[in-house]
LUMKEVO-369184 format. One record per residue (C-alpha): x, y, z; residue in one letter. Coordinates in steps of 0.02 Angstrom, whole numbers, padded with zeros to 5 digits, always signed. Layout:
// LUMKEVO-369184
XYZA/...
// end
This chain:
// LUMKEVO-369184
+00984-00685+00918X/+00793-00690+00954X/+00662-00714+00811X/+00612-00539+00903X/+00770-00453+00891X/+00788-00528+00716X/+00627-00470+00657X/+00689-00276+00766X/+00854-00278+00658X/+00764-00302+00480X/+00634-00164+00518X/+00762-00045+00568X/+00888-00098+00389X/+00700-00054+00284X/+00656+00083+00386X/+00827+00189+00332X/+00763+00167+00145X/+00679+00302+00037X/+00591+00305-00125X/+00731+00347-00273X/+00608+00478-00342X/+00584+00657-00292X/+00460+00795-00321X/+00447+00973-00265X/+00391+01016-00103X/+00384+00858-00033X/+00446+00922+00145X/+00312+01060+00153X/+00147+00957+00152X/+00030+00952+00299X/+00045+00828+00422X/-00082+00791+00548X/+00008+00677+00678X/-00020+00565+00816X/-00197+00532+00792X/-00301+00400+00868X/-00424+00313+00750X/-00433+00168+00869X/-00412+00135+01061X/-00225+00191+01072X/-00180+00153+00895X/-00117+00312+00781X/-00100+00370+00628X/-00016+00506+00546X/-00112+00591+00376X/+00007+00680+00262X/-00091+00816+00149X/-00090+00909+00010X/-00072+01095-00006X/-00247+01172+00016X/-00333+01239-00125X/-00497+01347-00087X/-00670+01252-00100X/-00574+01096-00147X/-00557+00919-00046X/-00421+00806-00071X/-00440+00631-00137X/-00366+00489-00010X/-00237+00363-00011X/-00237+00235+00129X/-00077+00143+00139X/-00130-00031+00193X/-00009-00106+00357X/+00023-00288+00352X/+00132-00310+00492X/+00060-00303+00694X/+00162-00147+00724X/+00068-00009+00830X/+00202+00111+00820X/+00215+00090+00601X/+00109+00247+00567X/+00173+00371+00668X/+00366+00319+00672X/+00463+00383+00536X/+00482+00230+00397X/+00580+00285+00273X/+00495+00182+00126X/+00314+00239+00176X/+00364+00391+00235X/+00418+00441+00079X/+00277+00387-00017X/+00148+00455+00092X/+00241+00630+00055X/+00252+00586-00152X/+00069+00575-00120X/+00051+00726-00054X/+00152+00825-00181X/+00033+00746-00311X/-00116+00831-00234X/-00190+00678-00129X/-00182+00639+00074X/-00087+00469+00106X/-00122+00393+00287X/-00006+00296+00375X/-00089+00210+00524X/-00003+00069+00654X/-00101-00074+00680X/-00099-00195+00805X/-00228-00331+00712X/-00196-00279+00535X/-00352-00357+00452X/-00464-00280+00599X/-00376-00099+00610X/-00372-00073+00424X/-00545-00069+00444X/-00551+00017+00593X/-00440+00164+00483X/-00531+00159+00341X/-00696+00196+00455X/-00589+00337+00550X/-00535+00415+00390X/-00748+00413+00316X/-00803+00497+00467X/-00682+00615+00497X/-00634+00672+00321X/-00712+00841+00325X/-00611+00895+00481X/-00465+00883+00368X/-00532+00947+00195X/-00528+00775+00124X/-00648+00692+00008X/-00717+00523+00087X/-00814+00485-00086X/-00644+00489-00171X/-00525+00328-00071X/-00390+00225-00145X/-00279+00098-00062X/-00083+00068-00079X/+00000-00087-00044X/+00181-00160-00042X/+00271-00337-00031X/+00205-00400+00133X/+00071-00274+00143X/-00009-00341-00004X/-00137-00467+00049X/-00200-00334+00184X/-00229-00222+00030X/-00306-00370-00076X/-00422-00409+00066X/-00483-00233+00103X/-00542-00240-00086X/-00645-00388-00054X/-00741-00326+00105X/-00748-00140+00077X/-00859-00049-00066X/-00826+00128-00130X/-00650+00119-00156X/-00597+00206-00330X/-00451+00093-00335X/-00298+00004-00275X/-00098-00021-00339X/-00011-00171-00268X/+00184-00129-00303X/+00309-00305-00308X/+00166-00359-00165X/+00148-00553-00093X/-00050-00572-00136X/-00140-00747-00112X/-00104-00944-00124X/-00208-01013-00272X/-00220-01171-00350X/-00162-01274-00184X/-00009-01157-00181X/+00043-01123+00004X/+00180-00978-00040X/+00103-00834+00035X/+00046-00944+00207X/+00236-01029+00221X/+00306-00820+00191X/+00188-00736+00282X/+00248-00868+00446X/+00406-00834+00406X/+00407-00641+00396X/+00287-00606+00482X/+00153-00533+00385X/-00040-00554+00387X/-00078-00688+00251X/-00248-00578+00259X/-00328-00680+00105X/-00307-00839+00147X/-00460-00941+00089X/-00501-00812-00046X/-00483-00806-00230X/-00471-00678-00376X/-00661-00706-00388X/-00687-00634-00238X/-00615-00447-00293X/-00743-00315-00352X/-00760-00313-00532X/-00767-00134-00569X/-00603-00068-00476X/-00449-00037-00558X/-00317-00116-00507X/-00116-00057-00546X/+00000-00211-00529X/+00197-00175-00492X/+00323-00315-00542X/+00459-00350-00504X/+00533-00465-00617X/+00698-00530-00543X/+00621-00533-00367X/+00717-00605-00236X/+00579-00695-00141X/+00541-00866-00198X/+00370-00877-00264X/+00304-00728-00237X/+00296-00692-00444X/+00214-00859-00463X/+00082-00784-00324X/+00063-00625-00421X/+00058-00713-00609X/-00049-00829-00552X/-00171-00685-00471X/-00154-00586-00635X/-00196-00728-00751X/-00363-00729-00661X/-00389-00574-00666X/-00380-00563-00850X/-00495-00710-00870X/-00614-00616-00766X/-00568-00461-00872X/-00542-00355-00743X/-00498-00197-00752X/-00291-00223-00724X/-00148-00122-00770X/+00021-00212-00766X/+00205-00155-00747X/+00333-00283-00762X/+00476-00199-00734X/+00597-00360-00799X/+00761-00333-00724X/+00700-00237-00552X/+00733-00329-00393X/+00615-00331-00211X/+00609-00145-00170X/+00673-00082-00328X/+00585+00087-00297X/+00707+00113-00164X/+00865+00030-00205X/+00867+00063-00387X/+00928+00234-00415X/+00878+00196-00610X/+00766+00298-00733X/+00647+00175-00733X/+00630+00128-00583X/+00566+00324-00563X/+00473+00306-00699X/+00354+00180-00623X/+00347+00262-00470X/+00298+00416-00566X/+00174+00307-00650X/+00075+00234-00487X/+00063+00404-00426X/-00005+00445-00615X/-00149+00286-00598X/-00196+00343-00419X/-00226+00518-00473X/-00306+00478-00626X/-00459+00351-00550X/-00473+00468-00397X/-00488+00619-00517X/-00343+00711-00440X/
// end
């Protein structure tokens, strides 16, 4: 088998997956599909139910993989949490990108100035990120201002120290190892940041990224919540039909909606 059709067969195992938590009316939110924020790349944007006078705080949910078709495919993992989003009363946007450090950007810009075509509040932006996604999400921290905050759940992040982890996974998987050549000191200093472990992970090394990206953080005393959850495994929120693993996904949707006032 190909490296393609091997990297085809693992995308369509994840994309069966949902998250293991559920909340009313998550099949009846407001999608606007199909839309192109770039050239020919799409995105889908999953909203809340309207309420008069009132725009809804966003979440972007950063891409770290050079997949066009990602945001308007249905993915069961970020499928499901754009529409937990949604129930919460905030959009989620799901985008496919092609150059993910590029079209993150390139979303990000469509979602600022086009916002009030879709009743959404561009002052009032958060970013979601996930194992391979993470340094994508990381990285958009470091270049863009205005962003209320960001949750990283059991997320690859950056090599420090001389580490080459995240470069050797990100070859091997094929994510974008978006931060290479930056450090902790390069995040803002006054955005909150939600951390999701997991602490039996089954990557190698990606908990010594993430400790090692959390120790600085608290040296810099930034402004960092942490969940360890110590027994959870890669993709817990899916797999791990658990009370706690629905607890912490109950509490990143809590942290997003609290710093974008939700």
């Amino acid at each position: 088998m190909s490296e393609q059709s091997d990297r085809e067969a693992i995308i369509r195992e994840i994309a069966k997956k949902t998250v293991r938590y559920v909340l009313p009316n998550t099949d009846a939110v407001t999608v606007h599909r199909d839309l192109a924020y770039c050239d020919d790349l799409l995105m889908n944007i999953y909203c809340p139910s309207p309420r008069p006078d009132v725009r809804a705080p966003i979440v972007l949910i950063a891409f770290g993989y050079p997949d066009p078709q990602a945001g308007v495919r249905v993915f069961g993992p970020i499928t499901s949490w754009a529409k937990l989003i949604a129930a919460s009363g905030m959009a989620a946007v799901i985008y496919g990108p092609s150059d993910p450090v590029a079209d993150v950007d390139a979303a990000l810009a469509y979602i600022r100035g086009n916002a009030e075509r879709f009743d959404l509040d561009s002052q009032r932006l958060a970013v979601l990120a996930s194992s391979g996604h993470g340094p994508v999400g990381l990285s958009l921290l470091m270049r863009q201002r205005g962003l209320a905050c960001a949750a990283l759940l059991q997320a690859w992040t950056m090599d420090l120290n001389g580490t080459t982890v995240v470069a050797d996974n990100a070859a091997q998987y094929w994510f974008s190892d978006a931060c290479r050549g930056k450090t902790v000191d390069d995040l803002p200093a006054d955005v909150p940041l939600l951390i999701v472990r997991a602490g039996r992970d089954q990557f190698p090394g990606i908990n010594d990224a993430l400790d090692a990206v959390v120790t600085r953080a608290l040296a810099r005393n930034l402004p960092l919540t942490l969940v360890n959850h110590s027994t959870g495994l890669h993709g817990f929120d899916c797999d791990e039909d658990s009370d706690i693993s629905r607890e912490i996904v109950r509490q990143v949707l809590a942290f997003l909606a609290f710093n974008l006032k939700a």
